[in-house]
N, C-alpha and C positions, 0 to 999 in steps of 0.2 A: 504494500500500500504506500503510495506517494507521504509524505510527510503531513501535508497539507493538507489531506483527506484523515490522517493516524490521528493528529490533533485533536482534531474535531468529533470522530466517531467513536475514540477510546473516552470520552467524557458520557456519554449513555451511563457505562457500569460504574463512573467512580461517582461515588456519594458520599456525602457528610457522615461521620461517623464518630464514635468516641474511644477515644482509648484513657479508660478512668475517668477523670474528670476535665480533660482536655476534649473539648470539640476542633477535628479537622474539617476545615471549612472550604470546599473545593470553591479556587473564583469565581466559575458560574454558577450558581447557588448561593442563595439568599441565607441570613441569617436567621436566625429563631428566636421567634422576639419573646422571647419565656425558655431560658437554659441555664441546664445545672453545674454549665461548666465554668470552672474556676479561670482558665485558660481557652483562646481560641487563635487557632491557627490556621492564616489561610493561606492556601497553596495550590499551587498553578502548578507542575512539574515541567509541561508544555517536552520534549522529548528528554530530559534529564532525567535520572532516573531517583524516585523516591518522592511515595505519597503520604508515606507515612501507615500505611494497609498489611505490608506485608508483616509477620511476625519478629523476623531479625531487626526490623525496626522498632518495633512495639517493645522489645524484650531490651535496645538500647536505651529507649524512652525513659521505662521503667528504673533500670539500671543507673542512667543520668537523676532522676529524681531521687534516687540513694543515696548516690555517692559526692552529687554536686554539693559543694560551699558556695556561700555568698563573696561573691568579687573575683573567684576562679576564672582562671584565663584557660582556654580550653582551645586543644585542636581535634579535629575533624576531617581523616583521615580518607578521601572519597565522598565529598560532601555531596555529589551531586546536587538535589536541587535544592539544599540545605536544610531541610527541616531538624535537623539533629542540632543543629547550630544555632536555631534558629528559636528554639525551644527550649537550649541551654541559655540563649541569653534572658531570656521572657523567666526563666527561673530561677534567674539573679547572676549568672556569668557575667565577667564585667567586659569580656573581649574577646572574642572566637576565630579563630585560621582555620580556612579550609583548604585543604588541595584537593584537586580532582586532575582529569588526563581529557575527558568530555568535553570540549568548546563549546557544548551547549549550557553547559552549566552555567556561565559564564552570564549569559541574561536572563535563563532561570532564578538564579539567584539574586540579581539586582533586585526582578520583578518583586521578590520574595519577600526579599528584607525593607521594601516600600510598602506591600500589602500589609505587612505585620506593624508598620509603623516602627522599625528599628534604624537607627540611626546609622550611617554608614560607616559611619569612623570605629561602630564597635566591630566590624566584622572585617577582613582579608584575603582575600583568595588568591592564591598561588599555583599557578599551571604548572603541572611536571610530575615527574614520580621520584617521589621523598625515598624511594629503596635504594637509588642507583645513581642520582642527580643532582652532586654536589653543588649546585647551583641554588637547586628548590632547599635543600638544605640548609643552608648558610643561608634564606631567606627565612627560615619557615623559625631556624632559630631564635635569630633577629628581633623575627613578631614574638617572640614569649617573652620578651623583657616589657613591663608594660612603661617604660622610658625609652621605645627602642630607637635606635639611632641610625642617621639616614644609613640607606644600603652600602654609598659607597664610605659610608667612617671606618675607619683601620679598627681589626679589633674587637666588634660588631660581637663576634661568639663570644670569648669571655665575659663581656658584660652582660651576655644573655641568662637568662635566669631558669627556663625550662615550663614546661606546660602542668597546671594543677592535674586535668583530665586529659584524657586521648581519646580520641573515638575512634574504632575503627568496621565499620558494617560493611564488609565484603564478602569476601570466601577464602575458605582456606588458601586456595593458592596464590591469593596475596599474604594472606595473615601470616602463614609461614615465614616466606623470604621476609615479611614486614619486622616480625621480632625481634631480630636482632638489631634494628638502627633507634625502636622506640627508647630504650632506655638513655640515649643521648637527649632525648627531648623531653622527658620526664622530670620532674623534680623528685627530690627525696620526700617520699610518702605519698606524692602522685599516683592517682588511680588510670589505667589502661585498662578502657572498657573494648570489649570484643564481641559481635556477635556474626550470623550468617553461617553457622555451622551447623552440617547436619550430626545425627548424633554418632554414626560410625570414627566422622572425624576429630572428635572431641580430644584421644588421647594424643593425636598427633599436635594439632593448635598445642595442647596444655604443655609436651613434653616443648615443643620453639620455643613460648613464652618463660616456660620454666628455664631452660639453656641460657636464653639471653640475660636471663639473673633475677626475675620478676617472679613475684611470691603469688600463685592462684588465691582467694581469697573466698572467691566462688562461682557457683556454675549455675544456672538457671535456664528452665526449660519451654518452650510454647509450642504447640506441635510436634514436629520433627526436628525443629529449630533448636539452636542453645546458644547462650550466650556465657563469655569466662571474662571473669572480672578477675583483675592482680593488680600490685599494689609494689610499688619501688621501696622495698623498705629502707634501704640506705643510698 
């Protein structure tokens, strides 16, 4: 199907829905002028991927409302079309970095972080892949200092301070290769949330994270889905 035709006819099945006390609020659809929701999120994905529907998100969500602190600066690890980030800020993050590798994301998420009314200065997106790209890297660093200093200032990483949370909603065959470079980005006591695992793959993720030096903390279930929370203890 043409794009232009995907857009438009993939909006029939997505509808408004709740996950706890957050309403996702698809842009064409109306609000509810009588809701029980604490939180509302509205989101467009337009071809970026992530509505907020599928369970490895749900089980992120969930896991962000746990683990998140007030003022936590947080990255977001394949943001596509940001709702992770999006939803971290709206629950008191004070500043969120997303990379993705998708160019669509890229006005997905403008549209995104306008609908929700979030300011743009609190959010960054960095194109590239953070495994292999010392470029995205020493960028992505950069943004975890919440004083961070222009790209080209000498020096840039050590001043850097490291990310409260991680997000990361893929699949194992990111999460794998991804483990070993999160603990560079982490702070000491920093939480790396992980989900998008089905459950055969559970011992492989847990054995990567565990390797890279990151302590399991927990594992939670939604379907076929799971999601593994750890924790940098030093």
């Amino acid at each position: 199907m043409d794009d232009a035709d995907w857009q438009d006819n993939w909006k029939q099945f997505f509808h408004k829905f709740y996950i706890d006390d957050i309403l996702i609020l698809p842009s064409w659809e109306e609000d509810e002028s009588v809701t029980s929701a604490k939180y509302t999120l509205r989101i467009d994905p337009g071809t970026a991927f992530g509505t907020g529907a599928h369970e490895t998100t749900q089980l992120c969500i969930r896991a962000l409302r746990k683990h998140l602190q007030e003022g936590d600066r947080i990255l977001d690890v394949g943001t596509g079309s940001g709702v992770l980030s999006i939803l971290a800020l709206m629950f008191g993050a004070s500043h969120a970095v997303g990379t993705d590798l998708d160019p669509q994301v890229i006005t997905a998420v403008e549209d995104n972080l306008r609908r929700n009314n979030i300011a743009p200065d609190r959010f960054d997106l960095v194109m590239g892949n953070l495994i292999d790209d010392p470029a995205v890297q020493a960028e992505v660093l950069r943004l975890s200092s919440p004083s961070a200093a222009p790209a080209t200032a000498p020096d840039t990483e050590t001043a850097a301070t490291g990310y409260d949370l991680i997000l990361a909603n893929i699949l194992p065959a990111v999460l794998v290769p991804l483990a070993p470079v999160i603990p560079r980005f982490l702070k000491a006591g920093g939480t790396y949330i992980t989900s998008g695992i089905l459950t055969e793959r559970i011992p492989e993720v847990k054995a990567a994270i565990e390797h890279a030096g990151l302590t399991v903390i927990e594992t939670t279930t939604q379907g076929e889905w799971n999601s593994i929370v750890a924790r940098k203890i030093t």
